[in-house]
DOVO-275619 format. One record per residue (C-alpha): z negated, x negated, y; residue number from 1. Coordinates in Angstrom, 2 decimals. Layout:
! residues N
{r {Z, X, Y}, NUM}
...
! end
This chain:
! residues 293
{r {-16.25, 154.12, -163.43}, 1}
{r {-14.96, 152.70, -160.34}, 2}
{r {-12.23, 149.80, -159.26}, 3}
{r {-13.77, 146.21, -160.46}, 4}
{r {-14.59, 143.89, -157.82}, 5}
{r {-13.46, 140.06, -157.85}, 6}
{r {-13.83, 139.11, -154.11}, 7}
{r {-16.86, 138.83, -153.10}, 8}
{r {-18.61, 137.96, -150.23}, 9}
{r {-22.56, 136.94, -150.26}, 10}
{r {-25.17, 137.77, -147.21}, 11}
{r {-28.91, 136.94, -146.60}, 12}
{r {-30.84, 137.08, -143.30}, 13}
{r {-34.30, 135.12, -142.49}, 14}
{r {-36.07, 132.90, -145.32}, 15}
{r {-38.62, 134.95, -147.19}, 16}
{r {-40.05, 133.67, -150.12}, 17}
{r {-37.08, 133.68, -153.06}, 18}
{r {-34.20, 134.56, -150.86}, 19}
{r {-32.71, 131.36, -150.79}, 20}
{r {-33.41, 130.53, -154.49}, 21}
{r {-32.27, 134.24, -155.07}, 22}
{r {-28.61, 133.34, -153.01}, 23}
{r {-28.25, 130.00, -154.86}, 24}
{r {-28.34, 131.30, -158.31}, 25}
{r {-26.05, 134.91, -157.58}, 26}
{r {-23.58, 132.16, -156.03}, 27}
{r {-23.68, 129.83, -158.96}, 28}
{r {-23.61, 132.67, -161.39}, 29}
{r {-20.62, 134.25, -160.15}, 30}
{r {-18.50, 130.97, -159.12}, 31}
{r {-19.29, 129.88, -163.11}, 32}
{r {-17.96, 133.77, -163.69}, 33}
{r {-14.77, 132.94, -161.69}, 34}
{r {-15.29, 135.16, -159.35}, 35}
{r {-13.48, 134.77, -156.12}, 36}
{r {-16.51, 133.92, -153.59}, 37}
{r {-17.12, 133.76, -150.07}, 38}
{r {-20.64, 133.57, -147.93}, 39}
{r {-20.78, 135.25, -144.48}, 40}
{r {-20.62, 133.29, -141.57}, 41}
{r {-24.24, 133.68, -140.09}, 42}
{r {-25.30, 132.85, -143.70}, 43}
{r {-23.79, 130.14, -144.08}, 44}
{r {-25.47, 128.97, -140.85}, 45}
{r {-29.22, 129.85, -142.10}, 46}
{r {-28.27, 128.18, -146.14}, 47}
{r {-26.66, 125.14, -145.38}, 48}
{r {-26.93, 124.23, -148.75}, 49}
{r {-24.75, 126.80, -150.60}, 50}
{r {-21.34, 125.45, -151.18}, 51}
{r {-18.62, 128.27, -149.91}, 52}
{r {-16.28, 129.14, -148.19}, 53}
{r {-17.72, 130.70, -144.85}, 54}
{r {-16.19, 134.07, -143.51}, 55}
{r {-16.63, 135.53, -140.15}, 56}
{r {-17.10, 139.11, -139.59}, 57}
{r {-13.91, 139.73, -138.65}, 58}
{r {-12.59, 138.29, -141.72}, 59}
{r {-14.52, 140.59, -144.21}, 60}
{r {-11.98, 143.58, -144.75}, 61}
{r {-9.19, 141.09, -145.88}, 62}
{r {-10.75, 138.41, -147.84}, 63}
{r {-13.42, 140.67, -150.00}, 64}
{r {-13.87, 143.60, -151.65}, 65}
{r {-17.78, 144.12, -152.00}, 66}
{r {-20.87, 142.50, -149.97}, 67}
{r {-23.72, 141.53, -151.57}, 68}
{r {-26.86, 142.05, -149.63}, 69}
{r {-29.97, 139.44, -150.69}, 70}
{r {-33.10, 140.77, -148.86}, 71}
{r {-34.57, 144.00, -148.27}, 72}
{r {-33.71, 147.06, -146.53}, 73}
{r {-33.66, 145.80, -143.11}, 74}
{r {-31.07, 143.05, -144.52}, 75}
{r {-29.16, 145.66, -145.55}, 76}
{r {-29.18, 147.60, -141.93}, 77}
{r {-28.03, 144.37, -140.68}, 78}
{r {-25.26, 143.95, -142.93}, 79}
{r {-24.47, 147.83, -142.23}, 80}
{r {-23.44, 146.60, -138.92}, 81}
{r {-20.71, 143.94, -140.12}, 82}
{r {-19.53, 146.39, -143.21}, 83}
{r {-18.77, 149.76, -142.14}, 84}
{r {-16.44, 149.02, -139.44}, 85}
{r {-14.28, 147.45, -142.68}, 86}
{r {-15.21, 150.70, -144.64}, 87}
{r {-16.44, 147.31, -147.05}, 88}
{r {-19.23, 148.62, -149.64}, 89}
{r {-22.33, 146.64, -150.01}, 90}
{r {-24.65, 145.91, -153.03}, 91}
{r {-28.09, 145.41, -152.55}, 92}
{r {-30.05, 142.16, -154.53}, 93}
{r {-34.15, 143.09, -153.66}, 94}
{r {-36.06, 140.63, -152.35}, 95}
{r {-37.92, 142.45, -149.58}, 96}
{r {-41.00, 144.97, -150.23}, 97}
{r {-40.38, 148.14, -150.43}, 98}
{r {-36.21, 148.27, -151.16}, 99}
{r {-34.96, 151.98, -150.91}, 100}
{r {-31.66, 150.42, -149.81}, 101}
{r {-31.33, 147.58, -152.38}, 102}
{r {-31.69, 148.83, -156.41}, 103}
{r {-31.08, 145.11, -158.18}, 104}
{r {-34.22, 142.90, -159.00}, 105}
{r {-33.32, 139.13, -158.38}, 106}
{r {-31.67, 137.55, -161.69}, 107}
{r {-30.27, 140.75, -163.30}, 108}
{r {-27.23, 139.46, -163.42}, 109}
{r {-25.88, 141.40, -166.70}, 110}
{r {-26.95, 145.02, -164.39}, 111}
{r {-24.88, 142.85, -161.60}, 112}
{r {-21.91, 141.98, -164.00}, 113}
{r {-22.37, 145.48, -165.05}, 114}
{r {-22.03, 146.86, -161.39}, 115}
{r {-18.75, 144.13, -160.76}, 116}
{r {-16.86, 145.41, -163.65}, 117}
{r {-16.64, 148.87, -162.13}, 118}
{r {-19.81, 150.89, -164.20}, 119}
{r {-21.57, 151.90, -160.40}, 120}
{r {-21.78, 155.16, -158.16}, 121}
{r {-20.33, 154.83, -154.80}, 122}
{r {-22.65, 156.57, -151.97}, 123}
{r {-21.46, 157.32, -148.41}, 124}
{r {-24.16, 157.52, -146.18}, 125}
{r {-23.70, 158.72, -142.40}, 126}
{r {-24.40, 157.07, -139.71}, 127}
{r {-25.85, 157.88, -135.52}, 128}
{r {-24.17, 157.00, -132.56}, 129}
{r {-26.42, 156.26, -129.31}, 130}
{r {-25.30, 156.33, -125.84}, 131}
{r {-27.30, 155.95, -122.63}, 132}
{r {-26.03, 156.79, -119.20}, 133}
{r {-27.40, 156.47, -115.68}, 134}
{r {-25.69, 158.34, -113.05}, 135}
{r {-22.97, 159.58, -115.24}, 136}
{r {-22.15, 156.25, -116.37}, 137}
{r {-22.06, 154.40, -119.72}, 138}
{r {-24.65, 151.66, -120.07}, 139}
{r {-25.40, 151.25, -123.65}, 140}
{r {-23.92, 152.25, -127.35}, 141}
{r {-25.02, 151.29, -130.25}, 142}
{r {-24.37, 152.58, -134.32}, 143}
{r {-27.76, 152.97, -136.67}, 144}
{r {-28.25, 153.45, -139.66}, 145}
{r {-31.82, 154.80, -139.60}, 146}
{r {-33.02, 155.67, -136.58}, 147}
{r {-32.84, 155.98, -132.64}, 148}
{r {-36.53, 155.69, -131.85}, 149}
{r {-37.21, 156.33, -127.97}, 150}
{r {-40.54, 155.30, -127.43}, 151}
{r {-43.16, 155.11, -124.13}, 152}
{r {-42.58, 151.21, -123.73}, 153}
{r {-44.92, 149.12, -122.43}, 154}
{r {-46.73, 151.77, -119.95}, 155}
{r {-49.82, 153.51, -121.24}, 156}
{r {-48.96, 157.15, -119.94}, 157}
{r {-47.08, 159.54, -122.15}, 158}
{r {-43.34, 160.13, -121.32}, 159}
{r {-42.08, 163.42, -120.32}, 160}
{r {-38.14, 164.44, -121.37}, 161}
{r {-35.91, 167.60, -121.94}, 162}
{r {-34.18, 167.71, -125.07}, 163}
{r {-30.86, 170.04, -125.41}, 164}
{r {-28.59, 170.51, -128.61}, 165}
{r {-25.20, 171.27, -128.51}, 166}
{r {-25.98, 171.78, -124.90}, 167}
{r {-28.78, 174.53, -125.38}, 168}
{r {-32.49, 174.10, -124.25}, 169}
{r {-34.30, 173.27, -126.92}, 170}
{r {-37.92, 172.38, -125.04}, 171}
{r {-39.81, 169.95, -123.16}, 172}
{r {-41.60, 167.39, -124.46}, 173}
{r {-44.37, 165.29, -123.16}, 174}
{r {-45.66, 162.39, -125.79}, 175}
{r {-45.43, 158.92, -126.50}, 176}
{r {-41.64, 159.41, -127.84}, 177}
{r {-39.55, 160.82, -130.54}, 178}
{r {-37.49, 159.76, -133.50}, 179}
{r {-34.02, 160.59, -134.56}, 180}
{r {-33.41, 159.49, -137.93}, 181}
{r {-30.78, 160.01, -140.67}, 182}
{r {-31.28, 160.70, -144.28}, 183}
{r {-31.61, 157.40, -144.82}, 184}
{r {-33.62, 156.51, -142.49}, 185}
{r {-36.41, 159.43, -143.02}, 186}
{r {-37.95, 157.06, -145.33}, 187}
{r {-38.47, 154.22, -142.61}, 188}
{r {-40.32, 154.89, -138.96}, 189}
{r {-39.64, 158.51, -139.04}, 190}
{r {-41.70, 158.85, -142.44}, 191}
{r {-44.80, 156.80, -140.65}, 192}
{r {-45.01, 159.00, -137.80}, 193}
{r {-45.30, 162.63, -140.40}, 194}
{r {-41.18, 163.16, -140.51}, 195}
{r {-39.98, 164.81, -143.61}, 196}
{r {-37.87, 162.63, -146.37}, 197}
{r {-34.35, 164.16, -146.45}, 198}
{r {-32.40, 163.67, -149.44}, 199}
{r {-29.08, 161.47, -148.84}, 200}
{r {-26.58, 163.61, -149.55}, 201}
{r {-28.14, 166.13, -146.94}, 202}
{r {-25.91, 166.63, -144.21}, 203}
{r {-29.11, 166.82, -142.02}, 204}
{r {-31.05, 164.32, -139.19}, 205}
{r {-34.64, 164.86, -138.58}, 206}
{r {-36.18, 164.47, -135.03}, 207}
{r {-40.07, 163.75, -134.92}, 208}
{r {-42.03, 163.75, -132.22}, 209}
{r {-44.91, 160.72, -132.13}, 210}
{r {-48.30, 161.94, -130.56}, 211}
{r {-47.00, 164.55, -128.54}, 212}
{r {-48.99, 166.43, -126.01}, 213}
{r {-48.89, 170.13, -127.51}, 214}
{r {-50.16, 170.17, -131.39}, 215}
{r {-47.35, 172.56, -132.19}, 216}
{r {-44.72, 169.87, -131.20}, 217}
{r {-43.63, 169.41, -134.77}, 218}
{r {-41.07, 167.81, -136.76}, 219}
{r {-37.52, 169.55, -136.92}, 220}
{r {-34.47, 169.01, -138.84}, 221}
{r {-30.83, 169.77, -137.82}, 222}
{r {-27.84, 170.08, -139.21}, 223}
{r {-26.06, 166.43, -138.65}, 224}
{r {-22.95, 167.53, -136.74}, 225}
{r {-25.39, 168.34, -133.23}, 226}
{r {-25.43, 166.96, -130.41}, 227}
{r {-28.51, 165.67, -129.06}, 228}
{r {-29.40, 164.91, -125.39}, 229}
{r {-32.29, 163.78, -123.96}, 230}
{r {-32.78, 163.88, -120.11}, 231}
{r {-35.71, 161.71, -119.03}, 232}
{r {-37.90, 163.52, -116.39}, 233}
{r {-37.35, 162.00, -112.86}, 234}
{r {-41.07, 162.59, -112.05}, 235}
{r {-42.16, 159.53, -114.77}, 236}
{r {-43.95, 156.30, -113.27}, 237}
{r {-41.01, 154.19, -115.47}, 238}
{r {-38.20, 155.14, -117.89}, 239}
{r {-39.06, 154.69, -121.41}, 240}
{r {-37.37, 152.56, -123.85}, 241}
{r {-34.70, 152.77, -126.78}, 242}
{r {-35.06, 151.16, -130.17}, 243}
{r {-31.76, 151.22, -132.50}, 244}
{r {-32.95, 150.26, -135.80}, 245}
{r {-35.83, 148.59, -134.86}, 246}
{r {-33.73, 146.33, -133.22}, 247}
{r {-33.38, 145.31, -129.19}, 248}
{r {-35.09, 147.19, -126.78}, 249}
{r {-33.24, 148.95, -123.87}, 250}
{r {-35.11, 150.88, -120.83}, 251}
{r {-33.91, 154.47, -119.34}, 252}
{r {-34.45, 154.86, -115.74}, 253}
{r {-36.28, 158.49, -114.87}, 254}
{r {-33.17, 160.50, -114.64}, 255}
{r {-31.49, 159.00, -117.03}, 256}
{r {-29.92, 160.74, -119.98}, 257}
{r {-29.14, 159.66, -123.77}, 258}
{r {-26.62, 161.30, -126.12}, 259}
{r {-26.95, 161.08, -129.78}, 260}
{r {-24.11, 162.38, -132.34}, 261}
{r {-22.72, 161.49, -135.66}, 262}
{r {-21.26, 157.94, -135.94}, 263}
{r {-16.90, 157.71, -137.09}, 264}
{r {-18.44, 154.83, -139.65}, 265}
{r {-20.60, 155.21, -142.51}, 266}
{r {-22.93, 152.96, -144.58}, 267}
{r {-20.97, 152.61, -148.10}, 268}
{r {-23.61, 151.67, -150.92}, 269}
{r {-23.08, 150.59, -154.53}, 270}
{r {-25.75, 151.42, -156.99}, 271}
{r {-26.13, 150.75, -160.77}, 272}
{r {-24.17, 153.76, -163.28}, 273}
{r {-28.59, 154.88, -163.76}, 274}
{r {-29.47, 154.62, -160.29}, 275}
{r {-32.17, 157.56, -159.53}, 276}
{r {-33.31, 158.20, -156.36}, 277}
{r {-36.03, 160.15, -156.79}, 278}
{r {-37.48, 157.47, -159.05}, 279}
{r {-37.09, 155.25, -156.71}, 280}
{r {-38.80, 157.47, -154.30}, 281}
{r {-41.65, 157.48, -157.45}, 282}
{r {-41.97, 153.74, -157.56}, 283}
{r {-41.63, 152.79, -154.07}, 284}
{r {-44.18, 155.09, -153.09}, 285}
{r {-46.41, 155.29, -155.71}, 286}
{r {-46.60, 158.85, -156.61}, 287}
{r {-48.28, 160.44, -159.11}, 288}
{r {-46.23, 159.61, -163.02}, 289}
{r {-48.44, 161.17, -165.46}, 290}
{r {-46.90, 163.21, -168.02}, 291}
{r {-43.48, 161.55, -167.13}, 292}
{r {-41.23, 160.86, -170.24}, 293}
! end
């Protein structure tokens, strides 16, 4: 058991099909449940129509307790981003596709009145900082959740780049780009491109290289406290670029460097008291059941 939760706040990004019907009946459900309820600012800006009081980001840490997340996973990177700074834990409401982030189906609300009364498991779940430089100097940081993927950009050639940890060689690499990911985020882009799945609670981040030169270029995983640099080869045609969470796209200069480390913030989830993650690994994936009891 865990401390009950009576200020909420509600989030939901983009309009796929049953978010906003999704948003409308949580918020009616839990305002009729006197619950003290709120609806984040950019929200409120997308769902005109639900009827509460708007927070800004800023605003989260003193007015709420817990943020629920309507969407999928990638809604729940987003709201990553406004939550962790706040150390404020977020609940996940599914209405993406595949949902390793987000464990409630849309109208469970007894598993969600469940979850409010205080019958959940708190997870902490790290986070990456990124930092790119040119000529010693800062130009870019940025705080993931998955994954720093630094990819080729829109050039056809391969990129070539040194990677050190904790300021050792580790080898050269010449391909169309590598992947950084967390735990979490082993099960996103890093999975696609042959990366191991690392268990949350692994204190552990997982670089994998995608369509490197030499077929022995494979998939490694180090301990989470490293630090990574990357030095981009001065001798490429054009720098390649950096991906944060799938999000904006930022270009390195040849000669440029990028540091990657463990974030000061971390991603604070609440699941349901029978939240399994290897069966949600089962479902989500699809792997073989038979013989399960």
């Amino acid at each position: 058991m865990g401390p009950a939760f009576k200020k909420i706040a509600l989030m939901a990004r983009g309009r796929k099909k049953g978010v906003e019907e999704t948003l409308s009946a949580v918020a009616q459900y839990l305002t009729e449940a006197e619950y003290e309820v709120f609806i984040e600012a950019e929200t409120a800006k997308i769902f005109k129509d639900i009827d509460l009081t708007p927070l800004q980001a800023t605003e989260l840490d003193n007015r709420c307790e817990l943020l629920v997340v309507i969407g999928g996973d990638g809604s729940i990177i987003k709201a990553a981003h406004l939550a962790a700074p706040h150390k404020l834990p977020i609940l996940g409401i599914n209405r993406g596709r595949l949902g390793f982030l987000t464990d409630i189906h849309p109208y469970e609300f007894e598993q969600l009145e469940r979850v409010l009364h205080g019958e959940y498991v708190r997870e902490d779940r790290f986070m990456l900082k990124c930092e790119l430089f040119d000529d010693g100097k800062l130009l870019y940081s940025d705080k993931v959740v998955n994954e720093i993927a630094l990819s080729r950009g829109l050039v056809t050639h391969m990129v070539d780049f040194d990677v050190y940890i904790n300021h050792q060689f580790m080898c050269h690499y010449r391909a169309d780009g590598l992947i950084t990911a967390t735990p979490t985020g082993s099960t996103a882009y890093a999975m696609s491109g042959g990366g191991p799945i690392l268990h949350p609670r692994l204190d552990a981040m997982v670089m994998v290289p995608m369509f490197p030169h030499t077929l022995t270029s494979r998939p490694i995983v180090i301990p989470a406290d490293s630090c990574i640099e990357f030095i981009i080869d001065e001798k490429n045609e054009s720098g390649p670029c950096i991906s944060c969470d799938g999000q904006e796209r930022v270009c390195i200069k040849p000669g440029g460097r990028m540091k990657i480390e463990k974030a000061d913030t971390v991603l604070r989830l609440i699941h349901p008291k029978d939240y399994n993650y290897y069966e949600t690994l089962r479902t989500k994936l699809h792997w073989e059941s038979v013989g399960a009891r």
